[in-house]
N, C-alpha and C positions, 0 to 999 in steps of 0.2 A: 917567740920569747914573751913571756909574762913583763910586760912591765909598767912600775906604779909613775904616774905623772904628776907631779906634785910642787907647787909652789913654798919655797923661802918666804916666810914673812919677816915686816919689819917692827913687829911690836912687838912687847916684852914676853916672853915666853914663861909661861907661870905652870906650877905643878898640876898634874893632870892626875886624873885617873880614869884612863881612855878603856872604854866599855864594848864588845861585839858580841853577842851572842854568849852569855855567859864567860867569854872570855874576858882578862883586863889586862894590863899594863899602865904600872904608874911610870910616868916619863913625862918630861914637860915641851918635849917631841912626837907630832903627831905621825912623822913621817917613821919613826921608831915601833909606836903604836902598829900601823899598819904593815912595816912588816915582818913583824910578829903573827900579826892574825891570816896576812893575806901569802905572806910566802913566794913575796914576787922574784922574779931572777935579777931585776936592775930597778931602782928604783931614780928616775929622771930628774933630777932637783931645777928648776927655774927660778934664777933669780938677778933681781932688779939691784943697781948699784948701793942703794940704802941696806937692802935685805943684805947686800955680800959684807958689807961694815957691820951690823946688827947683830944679826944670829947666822950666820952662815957656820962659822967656825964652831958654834954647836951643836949645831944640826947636824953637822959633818960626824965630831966625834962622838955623837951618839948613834952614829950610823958605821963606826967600826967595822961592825961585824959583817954586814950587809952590802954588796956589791950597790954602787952609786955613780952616779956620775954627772956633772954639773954643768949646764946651759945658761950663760948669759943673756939677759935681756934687757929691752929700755921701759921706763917708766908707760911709755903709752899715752905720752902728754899729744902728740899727733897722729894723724894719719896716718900717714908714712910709718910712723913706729907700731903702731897697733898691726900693720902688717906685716912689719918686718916682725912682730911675737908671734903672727898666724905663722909667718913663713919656719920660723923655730920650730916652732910643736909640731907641724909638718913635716918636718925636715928628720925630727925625732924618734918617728916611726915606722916601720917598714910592714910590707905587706903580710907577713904571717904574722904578726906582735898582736897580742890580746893586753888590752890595756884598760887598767885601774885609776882614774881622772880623781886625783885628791884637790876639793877645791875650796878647802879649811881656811887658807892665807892667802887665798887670790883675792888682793886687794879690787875693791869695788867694781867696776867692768870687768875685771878680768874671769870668772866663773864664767860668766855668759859668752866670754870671747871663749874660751878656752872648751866650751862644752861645745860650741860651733863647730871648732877646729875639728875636735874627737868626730863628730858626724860627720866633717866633710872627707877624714881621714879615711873611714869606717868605707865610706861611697866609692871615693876613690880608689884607696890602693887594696881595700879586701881584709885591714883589720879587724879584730872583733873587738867592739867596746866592752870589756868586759865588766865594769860596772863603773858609779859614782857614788864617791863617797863624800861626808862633812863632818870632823870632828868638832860637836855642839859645845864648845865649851861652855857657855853663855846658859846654857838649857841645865844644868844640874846644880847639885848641891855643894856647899863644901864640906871638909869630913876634917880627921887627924889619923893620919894614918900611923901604924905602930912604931914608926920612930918622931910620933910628933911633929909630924911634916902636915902641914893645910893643903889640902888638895881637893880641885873640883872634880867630881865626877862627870864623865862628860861620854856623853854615847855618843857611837858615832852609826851617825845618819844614816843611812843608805838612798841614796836617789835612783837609783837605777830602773826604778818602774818609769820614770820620766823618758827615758829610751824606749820602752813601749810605743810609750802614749806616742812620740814622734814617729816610730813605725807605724801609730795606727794612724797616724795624719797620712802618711803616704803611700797608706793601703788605700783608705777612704778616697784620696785625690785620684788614686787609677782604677778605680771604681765608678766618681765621678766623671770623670775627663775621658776615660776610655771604657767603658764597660768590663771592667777585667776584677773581678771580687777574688782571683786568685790568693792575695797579699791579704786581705780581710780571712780568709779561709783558714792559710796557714797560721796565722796569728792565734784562730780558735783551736785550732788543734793540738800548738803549744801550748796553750794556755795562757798565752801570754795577752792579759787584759790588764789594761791601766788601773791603778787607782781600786780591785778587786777589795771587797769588805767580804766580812763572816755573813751566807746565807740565813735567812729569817725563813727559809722554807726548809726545813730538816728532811722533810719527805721528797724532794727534788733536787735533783740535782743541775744548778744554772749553767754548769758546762756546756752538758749535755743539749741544753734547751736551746745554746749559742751554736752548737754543731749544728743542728739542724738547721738554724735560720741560715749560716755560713755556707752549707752543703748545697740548699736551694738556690743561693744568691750566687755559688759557682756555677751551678746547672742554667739557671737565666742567662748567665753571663756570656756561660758556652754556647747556647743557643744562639746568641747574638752574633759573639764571633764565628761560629761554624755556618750562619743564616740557616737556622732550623726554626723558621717563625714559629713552627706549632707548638714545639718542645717551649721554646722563648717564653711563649706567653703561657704555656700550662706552667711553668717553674715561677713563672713571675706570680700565679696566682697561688703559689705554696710558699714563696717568700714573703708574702702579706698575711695568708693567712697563721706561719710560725710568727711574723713579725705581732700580729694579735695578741698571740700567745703570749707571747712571751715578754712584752711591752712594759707591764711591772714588775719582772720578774728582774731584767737587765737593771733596771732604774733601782732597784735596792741592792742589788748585788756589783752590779758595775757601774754609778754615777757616771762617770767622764764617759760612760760609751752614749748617754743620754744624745748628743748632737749625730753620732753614728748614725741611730735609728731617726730623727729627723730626715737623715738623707737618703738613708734606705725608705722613708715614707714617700719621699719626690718621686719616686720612681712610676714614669708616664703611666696613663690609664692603659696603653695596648699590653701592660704586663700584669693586668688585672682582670683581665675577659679570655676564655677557653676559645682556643681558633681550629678545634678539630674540627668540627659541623661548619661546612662552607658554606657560604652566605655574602651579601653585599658587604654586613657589616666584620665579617673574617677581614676581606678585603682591605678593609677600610683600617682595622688594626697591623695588619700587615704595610700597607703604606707606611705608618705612622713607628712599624719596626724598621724600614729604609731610612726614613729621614733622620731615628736613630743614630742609625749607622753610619750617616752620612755627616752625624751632627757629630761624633764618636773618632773621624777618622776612616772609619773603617768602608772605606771606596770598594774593595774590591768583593766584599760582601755585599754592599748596598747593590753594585750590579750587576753581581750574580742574580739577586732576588728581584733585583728590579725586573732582571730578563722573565725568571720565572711568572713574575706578578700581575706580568701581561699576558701570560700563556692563562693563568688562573683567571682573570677576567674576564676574557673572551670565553671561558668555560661558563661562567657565573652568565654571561650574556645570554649564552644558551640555552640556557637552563636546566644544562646539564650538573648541578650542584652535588648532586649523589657519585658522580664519575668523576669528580677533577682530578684525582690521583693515578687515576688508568694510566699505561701508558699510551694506548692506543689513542688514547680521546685528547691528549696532550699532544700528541703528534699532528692530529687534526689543527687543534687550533695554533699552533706554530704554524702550519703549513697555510692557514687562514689569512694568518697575518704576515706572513710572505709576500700571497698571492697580492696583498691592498699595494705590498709596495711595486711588485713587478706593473700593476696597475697604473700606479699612479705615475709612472714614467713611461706609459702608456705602450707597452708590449705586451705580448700575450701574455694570460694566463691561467695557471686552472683552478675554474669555479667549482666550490661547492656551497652544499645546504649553510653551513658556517660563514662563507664568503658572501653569500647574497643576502644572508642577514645583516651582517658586517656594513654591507653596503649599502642599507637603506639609513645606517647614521649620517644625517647631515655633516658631522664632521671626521667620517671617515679617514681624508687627506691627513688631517692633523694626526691620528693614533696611526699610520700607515709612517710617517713621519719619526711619530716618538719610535716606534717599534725598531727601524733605521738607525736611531741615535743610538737608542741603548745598544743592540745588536753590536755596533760597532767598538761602542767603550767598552762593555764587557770582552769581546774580543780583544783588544788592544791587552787590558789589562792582563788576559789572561797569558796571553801569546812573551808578556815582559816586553815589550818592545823591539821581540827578535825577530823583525820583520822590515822588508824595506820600506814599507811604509805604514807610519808610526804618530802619533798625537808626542809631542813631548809633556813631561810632567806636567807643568802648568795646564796648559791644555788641558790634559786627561781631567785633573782637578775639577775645574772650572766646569767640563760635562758633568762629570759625577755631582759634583753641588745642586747643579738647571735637573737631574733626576725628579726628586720629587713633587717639584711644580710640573712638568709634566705628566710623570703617572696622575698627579691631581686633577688636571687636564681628563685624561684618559678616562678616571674613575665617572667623572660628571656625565662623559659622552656614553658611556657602557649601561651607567647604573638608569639612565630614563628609559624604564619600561612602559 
């Protein structure tokens, strides 16, 4: 159900001439005005015990014709009562309602409570905010209209790009907090950018320029979450280089996404270096996508890669840099670093060219060690804990965290050639 939410005020109700889109209505009811323009099924009236003395009676009957229906509330002088309005407007909605937030005569807090409320509705039960409105009385002129009535002309506002701009807060936060540019993505593909002005570049189109930055910043993302460091860090260095691009282009056509590109600039150096040609320094960005990962959440990525990043090292050790992708020569060094642990608990085991390189690092013990740890949290995590013997969460945690100080470990003992 469509329906408008709209506050009773308590001050004098003066002739209008309420303005949308080339439409008007003169009424000196805005809740009349709107719906006329907006054609809602029920329009919600709230009102405070002054407002129901005042003008309630009408605002009623100029709402005749228009299905309505009336929600008492308290002034909001406390705590307690500011809740008890949250819990009203709450209370008012249900999960398929698309709702029109009129916040004309929401006396002073009350807009701010009330656009709250709409948001937490929106989160919670699945309705759609269908937009915010403000009839500006204050903002036009007065006229005489053809029967010699004084009337302001009075447009009404539309706020509803301010519901963007908080979807783009809470695209941007799981972007930062989680590496997930999913919610940044969708947002460009609707279109929906805050605060958007007329392009000054006729020959370009800044959609278009936001897709691409958006489409990269998904592909980065995915890389992170799927642990494709290589892909990661090639998408990271096409999201810098669109982010280049297109850096005045956003800043004239989208102001408010200005802090956006701030934070897409934060984005670590290992998303700024190509990790296909293996090398110490692959490595070393690759670390640097773990602790990522591990800074992100995302454990069970971190040691998957972790496991891999060990296998790649002892490659890099080798000098085998042209073959770390083989599988053969991965199997080698897995089995390499097998052999240090069955070693280091001192039972047999079998030596090769890779194990007695291995072992001429003075600190062998130690990477024979990490390899043992990760080996096992990776395991655990992967297994769900359907196993009789199992890390509980904590635990698991607290290993996956100690990850990247040890790879760091590992990196120092590997890379002295």
């Amino acid at each position: 159900m469509r329906k408008c939410l709209s506050f009773v005020g308590t001050g004098e109700l003066k002739p209008a001439r309420y303005t949308l889109n080339g439409s008007l209505c003169d009424t000196t009811v805005i809740q009349k005005a709107l719906a006329e323009f907006y054609h809602p099924d029920m329009i919600t009236l709230f009102v405070t015990g002054k407002a129901k003395t005042n003008n309630l009676s009408t605002v009623i009957t100029s709402l005749s014709e228009h299905p309505h229906t009336l929600i008492d509330i308290p002034d909001g002088r406390t705590e307690s009562e500011l809740w008890e309005i949250f819990d009203k407007i709450s209370h008012a909605v249900g999960p398929d309602d698309e709702i029109l937030l009129d916040i004309t005569h929401a006396y002073r807090f009350m807009p701010f409570l009330a656009f709250l409320t709409a948001l937490y509705i929106r989160e919670v039960t699945g309705a759609t905010l269908w937009g915010v409105v403000y009839g500006a009385y204050e903002a036009g002129e007065d006229f005489c209209d053809h029967t010699g009535q004084t009337r302001r002309i009075s447009p009404i506002s539309d706020l509803t790009s301010f519901i963007t701009l908080v979807d783009w807060m809470m695209a941007v936060r799981s972007f930062v907090s989680f590496a997930d540019a999913r919610g940044m993505q969708a947002m460009v593909t609707a279109s929906r950018i805050p605060g958007s002005i007329s392009s000054p570049y006729p020959d370009t189109d800044p959609y278009e320029t936001l897709t691409h930055l958006a489409d990269s910043l998904r592909q980065f993302t995915a890389g992170i979450q799927l642990a494709r460091p290589i892909e990661a860090a090639n998408s990271g260095i096409e999201v810098m280089k669109h982010l280049a691009n297109v850096r005045n282009k956003i800043h004239a056509d989208f102001p408010a996404l200005n802090p956006v590109l701030e934070k897409i600039n934060e984005m670590p150096p290992f998303a700024q270096t190509r990790s296909s040609s293996p090398s110490w320094s692959t490595l070393e960005s690759q670390l640097a996508i773990i602790s990522y990962q591990v800074e992100k959440g995302l454990y069970l990525q971190a040691a998957e890669l972790a496991r891999e990043w060990m296998v790649s090292a002892v490659i890099c050790h080798q000098g085998l840099f042209s073959s770390w992708l083989k599988e053969t020569v991965r199997t080698d060094a897995e089995e390499a670093l097998h052999a240090l642990t069955i070693r280091k608990k001192r039972k047999n085991y079998k030596s090769s060219p890779m194990v007695r390189r291995l072992e001429q690092i003075t600190g062998w013990e130690k990477i024979a060690n990490t390899w043992q740890k990760i080996s096992r949290v990776r395991n655990d995590l992967a297994h769900c804990g359907m196993r009789e013997i199992r890390k509980d969460a904590k635990t698991l945690e607290n290993n996956v965290l100690a990850i990247p100080g040890e790879l760091e470990n590992v990196y120092q003992e590997l890379s002295k050639l």
